[in-house]
N, C-alpha and C positions, 0 to 999 in steps of 0.2 A: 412477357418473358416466357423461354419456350420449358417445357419440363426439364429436357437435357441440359438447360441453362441454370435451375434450379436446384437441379443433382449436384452438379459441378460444385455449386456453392454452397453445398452443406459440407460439416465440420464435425466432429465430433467433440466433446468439451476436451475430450484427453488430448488432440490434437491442438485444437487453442490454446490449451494451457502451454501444451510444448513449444506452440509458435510465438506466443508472448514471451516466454520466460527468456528463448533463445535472445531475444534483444532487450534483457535486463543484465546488468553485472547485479546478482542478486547478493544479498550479505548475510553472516551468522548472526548468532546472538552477541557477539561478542566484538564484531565491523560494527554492526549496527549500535553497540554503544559507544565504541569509541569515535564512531562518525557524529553520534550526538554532542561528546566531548567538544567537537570541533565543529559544531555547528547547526549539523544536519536537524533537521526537524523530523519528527517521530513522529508518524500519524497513524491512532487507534481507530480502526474499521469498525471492528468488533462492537456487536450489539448491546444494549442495556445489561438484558440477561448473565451474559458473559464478563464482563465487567463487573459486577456487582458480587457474583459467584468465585470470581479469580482473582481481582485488584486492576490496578493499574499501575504502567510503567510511570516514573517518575516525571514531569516535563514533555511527556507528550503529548500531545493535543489530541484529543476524543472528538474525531466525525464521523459521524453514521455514515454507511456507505452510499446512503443515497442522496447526501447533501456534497460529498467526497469532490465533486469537477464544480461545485460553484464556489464552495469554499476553499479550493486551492485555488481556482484559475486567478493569479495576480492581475488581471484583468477588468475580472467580474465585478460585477456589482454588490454580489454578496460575500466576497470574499473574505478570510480570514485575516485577522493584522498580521499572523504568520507566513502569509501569503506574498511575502517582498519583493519576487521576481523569478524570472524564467528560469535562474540560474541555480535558484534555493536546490542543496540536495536535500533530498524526502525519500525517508525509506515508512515504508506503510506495510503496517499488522494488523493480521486477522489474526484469529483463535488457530489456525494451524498451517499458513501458509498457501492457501489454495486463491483464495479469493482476493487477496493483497495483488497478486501476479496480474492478474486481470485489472484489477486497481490501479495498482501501476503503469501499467502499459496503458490503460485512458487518459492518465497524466502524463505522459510520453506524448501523446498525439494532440495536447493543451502545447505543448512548449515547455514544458518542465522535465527536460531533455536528461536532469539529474534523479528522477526518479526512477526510485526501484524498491524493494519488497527484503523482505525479512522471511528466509529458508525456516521452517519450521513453526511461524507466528510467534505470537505469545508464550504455549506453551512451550518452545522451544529456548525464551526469553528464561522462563519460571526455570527450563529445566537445568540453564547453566549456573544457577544460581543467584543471577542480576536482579538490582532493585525490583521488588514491587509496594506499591501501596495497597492498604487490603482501602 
């Protein structure tokens, strides 16, 4: 690969972020519970740390972000029993929205066409008021 080819292909993360998010319908605190109401699965990114320190949302499922594409892909081998198909919507939270988007958009290129992320994470969860468990 020549260096000019190499340039080309770099990114900077603020642009990544902007290129993922553009092909998310992303949701508030508030879409995102009532999406759960109706079905959606809630999946916690968010590290031990943070969890322990903040709580958790009620009914969501806790996966580390690095297990995050084998425990979704309804596929996989190790996947989650929440894991029922292409079609499941899955809105997925970090601690403050950055890294959900990117999360997201890996489960987009799985087939899980219905995933998308939570505008503000967690704490943006905490700040409207919505369920937490400590």
């Amino acid at each position: 690969m020549s260096e000019r080819t190499r340039q080309r292909e770099r990114v900077s993360i603020d642009a990544l972020l902007e290129r993922v998010r553009a092909g998310l319908e992303r949701v508030g605190p508030e879409e995102a519970h009532a999406a759960a109401s109706d079905g959606a699965l809630l999946v916690d990114i968010r590290y031990a740390e943070l969890r322990e320190r903040d709580g958790l949302i009620p009914g969501a499922l806790v996966v580390e972000r690095n297990e995050l594409e084998w425990r979704l892909d309804p596929q996989g081998s190790h996947r989650a029993m929440e894991a029922t198909g292409h079609d499941l919507p899955v809105v997925v939270i970090c601690n403050e929205g950055y890294a959900s988007s990117l999360a997201a958009a890996s489960l987009k290129q799985l087939g899980l066409h219905r995933a998308t992320d939570l505008v503000g994470g967690f704490q943006a969860w905490r700040a409207a008021g919505l369920p937490v468990e400590r």
